[in-house]
VOGU-3710 file (C-alpha; in Angstrom, 3 decimals, decimal comma):
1> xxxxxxxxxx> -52,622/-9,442/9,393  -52,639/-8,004/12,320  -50,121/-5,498/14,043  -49,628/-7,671/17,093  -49,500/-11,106/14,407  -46,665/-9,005/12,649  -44,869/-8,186/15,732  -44,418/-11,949/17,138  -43,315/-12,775/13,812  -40,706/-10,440/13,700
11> xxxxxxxxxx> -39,315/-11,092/17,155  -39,563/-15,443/15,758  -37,397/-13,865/12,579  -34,935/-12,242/14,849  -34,304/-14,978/17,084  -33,804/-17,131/14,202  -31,671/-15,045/12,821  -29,697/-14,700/16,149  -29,955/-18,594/16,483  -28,307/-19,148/12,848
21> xxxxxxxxxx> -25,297/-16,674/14,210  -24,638/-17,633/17,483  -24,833/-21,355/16,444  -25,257/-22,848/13,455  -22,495/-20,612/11,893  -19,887/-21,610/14,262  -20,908/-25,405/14,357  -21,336/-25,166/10,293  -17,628/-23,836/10,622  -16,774/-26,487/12,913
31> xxxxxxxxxx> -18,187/-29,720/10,730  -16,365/-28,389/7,534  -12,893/-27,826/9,737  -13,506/-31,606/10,689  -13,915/-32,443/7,031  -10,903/-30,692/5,923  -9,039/-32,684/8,665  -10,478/-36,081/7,730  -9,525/-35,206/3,878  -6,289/-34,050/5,098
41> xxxxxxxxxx> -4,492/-38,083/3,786  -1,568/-36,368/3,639  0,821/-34,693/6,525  2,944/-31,548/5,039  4,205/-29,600/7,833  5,019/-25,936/6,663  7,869/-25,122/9,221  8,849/-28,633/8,250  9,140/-28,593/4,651  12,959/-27,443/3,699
51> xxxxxxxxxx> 12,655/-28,227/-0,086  9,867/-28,546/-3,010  9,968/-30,362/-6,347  7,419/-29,386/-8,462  7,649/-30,958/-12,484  4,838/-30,045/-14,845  4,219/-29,220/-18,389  6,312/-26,375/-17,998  9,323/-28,052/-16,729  10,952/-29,181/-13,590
61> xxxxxxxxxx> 11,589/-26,365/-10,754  13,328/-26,655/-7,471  12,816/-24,672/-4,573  14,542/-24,483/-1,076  13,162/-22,602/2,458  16,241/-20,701/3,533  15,349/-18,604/7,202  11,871/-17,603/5,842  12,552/-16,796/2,414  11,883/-19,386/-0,918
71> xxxxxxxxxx> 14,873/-19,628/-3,168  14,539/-21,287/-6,694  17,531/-23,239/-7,313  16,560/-24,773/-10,858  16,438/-24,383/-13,473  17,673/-20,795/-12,277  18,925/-19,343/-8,274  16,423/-16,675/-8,212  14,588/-15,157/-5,436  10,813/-17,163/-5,235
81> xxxxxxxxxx> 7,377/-15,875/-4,822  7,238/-16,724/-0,871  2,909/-16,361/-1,457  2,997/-19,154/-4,180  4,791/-21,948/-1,957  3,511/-21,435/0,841  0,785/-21,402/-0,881  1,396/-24,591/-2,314  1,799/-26,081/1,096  -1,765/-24,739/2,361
91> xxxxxxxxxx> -3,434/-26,699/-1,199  -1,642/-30,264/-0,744  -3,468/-30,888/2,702  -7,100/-30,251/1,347  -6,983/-31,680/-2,204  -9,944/-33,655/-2,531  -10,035/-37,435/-2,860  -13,188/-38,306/-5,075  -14,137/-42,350/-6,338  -11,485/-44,491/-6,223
101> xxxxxxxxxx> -10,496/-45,824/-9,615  -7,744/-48,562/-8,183  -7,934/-49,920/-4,350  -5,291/-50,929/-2,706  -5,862/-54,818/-3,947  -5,150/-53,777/-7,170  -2,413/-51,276/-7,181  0,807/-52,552/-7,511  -0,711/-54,291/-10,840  -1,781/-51,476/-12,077
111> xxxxxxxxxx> 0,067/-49,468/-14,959  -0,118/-46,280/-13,611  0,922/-44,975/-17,564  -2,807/-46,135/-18,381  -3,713/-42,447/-16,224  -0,953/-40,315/-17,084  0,728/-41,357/-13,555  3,893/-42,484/-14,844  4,702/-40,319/-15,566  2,357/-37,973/-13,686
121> xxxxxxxxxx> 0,946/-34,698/-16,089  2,080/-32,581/-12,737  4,674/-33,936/-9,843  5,235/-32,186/-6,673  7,399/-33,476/-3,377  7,368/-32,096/-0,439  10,595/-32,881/1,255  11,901/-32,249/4,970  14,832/-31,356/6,729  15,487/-35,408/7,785
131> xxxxxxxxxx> 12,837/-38,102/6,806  10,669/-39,287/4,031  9,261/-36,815/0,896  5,653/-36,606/0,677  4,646/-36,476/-3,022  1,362/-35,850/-5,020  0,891/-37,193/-8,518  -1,990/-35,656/-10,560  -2,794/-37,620/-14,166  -4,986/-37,041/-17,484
141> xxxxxxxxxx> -8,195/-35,600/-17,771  -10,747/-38,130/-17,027  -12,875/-39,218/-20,076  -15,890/-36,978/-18,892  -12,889/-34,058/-18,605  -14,773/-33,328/-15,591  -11,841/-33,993/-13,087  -8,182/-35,885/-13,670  -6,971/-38,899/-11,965  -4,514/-38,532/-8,454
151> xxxxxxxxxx> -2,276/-40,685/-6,287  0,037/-40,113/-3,501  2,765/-41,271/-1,361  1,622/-43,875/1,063  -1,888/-44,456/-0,863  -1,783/-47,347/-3,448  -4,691/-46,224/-4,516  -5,921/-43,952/-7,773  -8,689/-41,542/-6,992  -10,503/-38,783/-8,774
161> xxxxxxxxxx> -10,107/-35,741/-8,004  -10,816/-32,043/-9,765  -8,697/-30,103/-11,802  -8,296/-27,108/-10,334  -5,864/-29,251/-7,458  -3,773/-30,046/-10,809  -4,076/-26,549/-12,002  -2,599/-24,755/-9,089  0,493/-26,801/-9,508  0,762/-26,512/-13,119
171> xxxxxxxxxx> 2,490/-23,683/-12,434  5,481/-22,057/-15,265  8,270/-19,743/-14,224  7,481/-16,570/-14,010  4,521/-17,560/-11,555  7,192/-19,176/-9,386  9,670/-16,385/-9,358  9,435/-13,298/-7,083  8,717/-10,523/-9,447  8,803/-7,623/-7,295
181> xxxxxxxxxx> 11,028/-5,015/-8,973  11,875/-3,628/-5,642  11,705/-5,775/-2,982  12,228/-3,771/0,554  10,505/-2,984/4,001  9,491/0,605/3,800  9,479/0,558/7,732  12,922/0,053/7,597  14,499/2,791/5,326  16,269/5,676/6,802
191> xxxxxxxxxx> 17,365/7,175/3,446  15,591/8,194/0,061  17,188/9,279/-3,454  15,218/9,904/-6,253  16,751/10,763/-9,678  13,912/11,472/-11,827  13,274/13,574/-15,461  12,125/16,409/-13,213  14,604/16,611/-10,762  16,889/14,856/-7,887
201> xxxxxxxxxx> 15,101/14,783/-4,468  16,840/13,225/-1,258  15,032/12,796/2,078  16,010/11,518/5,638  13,933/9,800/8,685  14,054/11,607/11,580  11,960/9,364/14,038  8,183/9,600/12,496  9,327/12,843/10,266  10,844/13,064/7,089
211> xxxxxxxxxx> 13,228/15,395/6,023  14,373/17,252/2,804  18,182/17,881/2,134  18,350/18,213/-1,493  17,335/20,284/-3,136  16,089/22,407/-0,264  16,366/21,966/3,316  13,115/22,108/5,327  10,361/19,058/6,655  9,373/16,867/3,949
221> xxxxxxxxxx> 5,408/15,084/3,888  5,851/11,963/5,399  2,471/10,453/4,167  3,764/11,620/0,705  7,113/9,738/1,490  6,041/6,327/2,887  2,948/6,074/-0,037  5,712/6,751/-2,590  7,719/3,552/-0,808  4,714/1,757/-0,612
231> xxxxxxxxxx> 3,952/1,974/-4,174  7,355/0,979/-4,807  7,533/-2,204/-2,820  4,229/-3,638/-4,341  5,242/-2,919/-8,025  5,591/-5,822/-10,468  7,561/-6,628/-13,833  5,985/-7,343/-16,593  8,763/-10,299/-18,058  12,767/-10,866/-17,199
241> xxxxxxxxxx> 14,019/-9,545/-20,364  17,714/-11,000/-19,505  19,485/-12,843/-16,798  22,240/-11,037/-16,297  23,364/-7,695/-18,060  26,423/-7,877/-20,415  26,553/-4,345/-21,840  24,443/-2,145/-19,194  24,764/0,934/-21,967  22,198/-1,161/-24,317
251> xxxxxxxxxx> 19,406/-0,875/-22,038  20,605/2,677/-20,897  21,918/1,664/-16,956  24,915/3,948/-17,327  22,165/6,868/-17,567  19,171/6,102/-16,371  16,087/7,997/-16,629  14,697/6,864/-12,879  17,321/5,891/-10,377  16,337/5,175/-6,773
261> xxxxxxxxxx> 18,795/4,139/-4,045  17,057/3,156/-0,718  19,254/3,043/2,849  18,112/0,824/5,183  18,494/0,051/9,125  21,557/-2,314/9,843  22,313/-2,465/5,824  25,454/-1,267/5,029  24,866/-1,634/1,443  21,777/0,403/-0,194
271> xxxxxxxxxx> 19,037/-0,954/-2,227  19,694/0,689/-5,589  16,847/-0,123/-8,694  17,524/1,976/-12,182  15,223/2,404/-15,072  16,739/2,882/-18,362  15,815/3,190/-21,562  12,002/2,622/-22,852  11,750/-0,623/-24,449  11,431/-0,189/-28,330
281> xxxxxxxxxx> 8,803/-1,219/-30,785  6,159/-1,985/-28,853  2,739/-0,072/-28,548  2,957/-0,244/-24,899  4,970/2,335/-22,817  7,486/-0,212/-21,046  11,352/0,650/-19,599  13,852/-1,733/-18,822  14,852/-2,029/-15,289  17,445/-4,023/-13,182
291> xxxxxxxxxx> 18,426/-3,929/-9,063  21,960/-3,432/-8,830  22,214/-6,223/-6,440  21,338/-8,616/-8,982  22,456/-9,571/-12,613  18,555/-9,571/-14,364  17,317/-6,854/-16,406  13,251/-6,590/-16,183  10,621/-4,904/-18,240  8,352/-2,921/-16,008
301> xxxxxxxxxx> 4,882/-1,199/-17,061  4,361/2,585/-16,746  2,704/2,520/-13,483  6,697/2,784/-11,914  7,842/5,390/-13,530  4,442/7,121/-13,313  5,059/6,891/-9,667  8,697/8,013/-9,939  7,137/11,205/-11,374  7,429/13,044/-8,252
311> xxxxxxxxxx> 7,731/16,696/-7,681  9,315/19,233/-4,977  5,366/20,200/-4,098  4,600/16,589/-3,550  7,634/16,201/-1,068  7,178/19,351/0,862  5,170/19,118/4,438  1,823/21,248/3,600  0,954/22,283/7,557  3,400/25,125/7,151
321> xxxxxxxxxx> 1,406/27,513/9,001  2,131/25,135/12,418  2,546/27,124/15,900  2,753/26,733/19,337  -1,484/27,090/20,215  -1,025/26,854/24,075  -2,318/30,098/25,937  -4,127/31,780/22,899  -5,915/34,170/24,196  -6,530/36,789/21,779
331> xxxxxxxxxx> -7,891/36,705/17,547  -8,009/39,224/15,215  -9,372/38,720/11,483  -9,137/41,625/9,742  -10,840/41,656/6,652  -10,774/45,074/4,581  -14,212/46,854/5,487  -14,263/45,201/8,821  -12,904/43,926/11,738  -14,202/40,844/14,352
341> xxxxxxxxxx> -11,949/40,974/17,884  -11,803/37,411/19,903  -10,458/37,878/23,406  -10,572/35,243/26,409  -12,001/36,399/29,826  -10,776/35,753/32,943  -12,981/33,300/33,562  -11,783/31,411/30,079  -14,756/31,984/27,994  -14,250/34,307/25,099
351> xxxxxxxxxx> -16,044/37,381/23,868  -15,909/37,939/19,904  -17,029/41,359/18,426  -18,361/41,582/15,390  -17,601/43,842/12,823  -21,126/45,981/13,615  -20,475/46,183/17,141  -22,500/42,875/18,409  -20,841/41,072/21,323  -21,410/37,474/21,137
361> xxxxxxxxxx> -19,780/34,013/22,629  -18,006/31,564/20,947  -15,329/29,850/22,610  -15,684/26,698/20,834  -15,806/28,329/17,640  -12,693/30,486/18,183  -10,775/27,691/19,614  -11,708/25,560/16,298  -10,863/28,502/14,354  -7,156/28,815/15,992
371> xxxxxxxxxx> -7,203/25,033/14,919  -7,843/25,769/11,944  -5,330/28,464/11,194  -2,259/25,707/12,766  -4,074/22,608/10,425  -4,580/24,952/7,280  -2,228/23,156/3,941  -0,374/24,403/1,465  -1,827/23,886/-2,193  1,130/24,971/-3,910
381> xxxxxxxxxx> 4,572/26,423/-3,334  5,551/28,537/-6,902  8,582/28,197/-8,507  7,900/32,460/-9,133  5,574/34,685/-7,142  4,932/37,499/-9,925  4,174/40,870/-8,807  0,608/41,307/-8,521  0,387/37,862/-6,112  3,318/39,735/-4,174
391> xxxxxxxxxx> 1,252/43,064/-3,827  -2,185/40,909/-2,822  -0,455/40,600/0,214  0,290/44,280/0,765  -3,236/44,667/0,409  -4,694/41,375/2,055  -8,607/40,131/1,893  -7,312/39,046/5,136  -5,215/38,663/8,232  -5,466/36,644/11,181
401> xxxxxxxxxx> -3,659/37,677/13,700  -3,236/35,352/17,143  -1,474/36,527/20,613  -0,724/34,877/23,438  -0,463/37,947/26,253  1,259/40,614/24,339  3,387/38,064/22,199  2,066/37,945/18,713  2,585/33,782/17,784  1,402/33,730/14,611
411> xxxxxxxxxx> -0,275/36,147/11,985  -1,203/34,673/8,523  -2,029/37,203/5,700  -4,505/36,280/2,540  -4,766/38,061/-0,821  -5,894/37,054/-3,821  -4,388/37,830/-7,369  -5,772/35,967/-10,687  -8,013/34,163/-8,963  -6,128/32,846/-6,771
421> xxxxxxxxxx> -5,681/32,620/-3,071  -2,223/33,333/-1,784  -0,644/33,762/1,474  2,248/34,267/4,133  2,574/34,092/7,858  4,934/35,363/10,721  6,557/32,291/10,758  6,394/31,610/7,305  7,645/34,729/5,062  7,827/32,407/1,651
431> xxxxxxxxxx> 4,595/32,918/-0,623  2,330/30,188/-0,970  -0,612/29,569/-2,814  -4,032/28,561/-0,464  -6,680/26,044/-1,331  -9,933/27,819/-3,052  -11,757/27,463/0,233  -9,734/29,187/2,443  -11,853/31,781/3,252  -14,657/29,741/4,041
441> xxxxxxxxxx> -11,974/27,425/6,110  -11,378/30,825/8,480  -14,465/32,755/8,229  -15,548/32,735/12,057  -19,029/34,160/11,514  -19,790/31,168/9,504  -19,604/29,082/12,972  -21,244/32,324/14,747  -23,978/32,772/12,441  -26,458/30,392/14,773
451> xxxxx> -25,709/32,575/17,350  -26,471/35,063/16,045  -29,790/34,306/14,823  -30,461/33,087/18,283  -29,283/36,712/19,789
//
């Protein structure tokens, strides 16, 4: 085949291709939305529905929209999973109607027993504020078990229909209830306590920072902070092991392992959740939990206390070498056989000399390097600094030292003791430890070297 043969066909492929997105798609979209509307035979309204019945083989539930929350109110007054009934809602307006089994002619004759209708294998109403219910009945297995038998308020008629409509109804507790163990906006806390094995941490917001007042005072990681409340929020239980507590000391409430107590915006009283003791005799590694709000006691997997396991590191901001970079306009790295000068001229370009004398230019490079020194994070902050990381820095691999005139605004100083990096800065005397690559992360020749070969 020719080139040119192959060329038209590809151009034909494309616009058939472009013809297939630009319009079949969206009319393809637009026949099955008009299908789902013609199978929609029954009306349920969600900001209309104020209360569902749902009975099924695992009992009979009731549920009640209060604001925009779901509240069980039988067989228990529980908080409800707001997903699954609204949820619920979305399903009843697209179950499918397959062959009818009784018309209309023959419906009231009918004994509605002979299909598991009466009574129905699942039940569910859907009932307003002020008017009618609407109400779905779903029967036995057909003979084929390839689909069960349906009818529905206002239809007089039995249909077939498949059983995964029947399924998502046939729903037992636990599915029904809410079973976050902490259930909170992150957005909206303004106050953190942590009681863990390891230690007792307390932050603050401060606007989009966090900060640490126990046990230290200084900025706390905010990213650290709001994934911690994240991971918090979206945890599960496993099982409600009681429904209220009768002797808190059982289940070790009165001295918890993991106690968290969450202040939020325009909440007088705090969100408080406790993890007690582990749960005993079983192979998995489960604790018992409760919200102090409410009377349950849960069993929660590992994953919450794993993420309770914080530390002080964690919590700490790691950008502690941050300064004012405005008006740098001279570097110094001093390494120990050598030294490379940066200075800005007066027409804003800088000048770097090397440590043999070469004069090169490399403003961008410089000006990424200052960057680099104000971005550069903390690996670790010891407990202990022994002696020889201490004496590193009287002799350092290296110090970067930045001006702004004659004002020295920051210097940071590098040495390295048991392989491993350590540093300090002018406005930051405490010892830290530095990630492995720091060196590379502020070794300007390594952005000069091109330069240089160019030169």
């Amino acid at each position: 085949m020719g080139i040119k043969v192959t060329a038209i066909l590809a151009v034909l492929l494309l616009g058939l291709v472009g013809f297939v997105f630009l319009y079949e798609r969206p009319r393809m979209a637009e026949e099955q939305r008009e299908i789902e509307v013609e199978n929609a035979f029954i009306e349920v309204q969600r900001h209309r529905v104020a209360r569902l019945t749902l009975t099924n083989e695992y009992g009979h539930f009731i549920a009640e929209k209060r604001g925009n929350e779901w509240v069980l109110v039988a067989p228990l007054e529980v908080p409800a999973d707001w997903i699954e009934f609204e949820g619920m809602i979305e399903i009843a307006q697209i179950v499918e109607r397959g062959r009818v089994v009784v018309d209309e002619g023959n419906y009231a004759g009918t004994n509605l027993a002979d299909f598991g209708l009466d009574p129905p294998v699942v039940e569910v109403r859907f009932e307003p504020a002020s008017g009618d219910p609407v109400w779905l009945f779903f029967g036995d297995d057909i003979p084929s078990k390839q689909g069960c038998y349906l009818t529905w308020s206002g239809g007089d008629k039995v249909v077939l229909t498949k059983k995964q409509y029947r399924a998502r109804f046939n729903r037992p507790l636990m599915a029904l209830r809410d079973t976050r163990a902490f259930s909170f906006d992150p957005d909206l806390v303004s106050r953190a306590y942590f009681q863990t094995p390891g230690g007792v941490y307390e932050v603050v917001r401060d606007g989009l920072k966090w900060h640490l007042v126990a046990p230290i005072k200084e900025r706390a990681d905010a990213r650290e902070i709001l994934t911690l409340l994240r991971q918090l929020k979206d945890e599960r239980v496993t099982s409600f092991h009681k429904e209220a507590v009768v002797d808190p000391t059982i289940y070790g409430f009165d001295n918890p392992d993991y106690k968290v107590v969450l202040h939020l915006k325009d909440n007088e009283v705090p969100n408080t959740l406790l993890l007690g003791k582990r749960v005993p005799n079983v192979r998995q590694k489960l604790w018992y939990g409760r919200i102090m709000s409410r009377p349950q006691v849960f069993i929660v997997e590992e994953l919450l206390p794993v993420a309770l396991d914080i530390t002080l590191n964690r919590l700490r901001y790691k950008r502690v070498f941050e300064f004012d970079r405005r008006g740098v306009d001279r570097v110094r790295l001093a390494y120990r056989d050598s030294v490379v000068n940066c200075a800005k001229d007066g027409d804003g370009s800088w000048q770097v000399v090397m440590g043999d004398g070469r004069v090169v230019e490399g403003g961008a490079n410089v000006e990424d390097l200052i960057d680099r020194v104000h971005n550069l994070v903390v690996a670790e902050f010891p407990d202990q600094v022994d002696k020889s990381a201490a004496d590193s820095l009287n002799d350092p691999v290296l110090t970067v030292s930045l001006w702004r005139g004659e004002i020295l605004v920051q210097e940071l100083i590098i040495g390295q003791a048991n392989n491993f990096w350590y540093g300090k800065a002018k406005t930051r005397r405490e010892v830290v430890m530095l990630p492995y690559s720091v060196m590379s992360w502020l070794q300007l020749d390594r952005f000069l070297g091109a330069m240089q070969k160019g030169a």
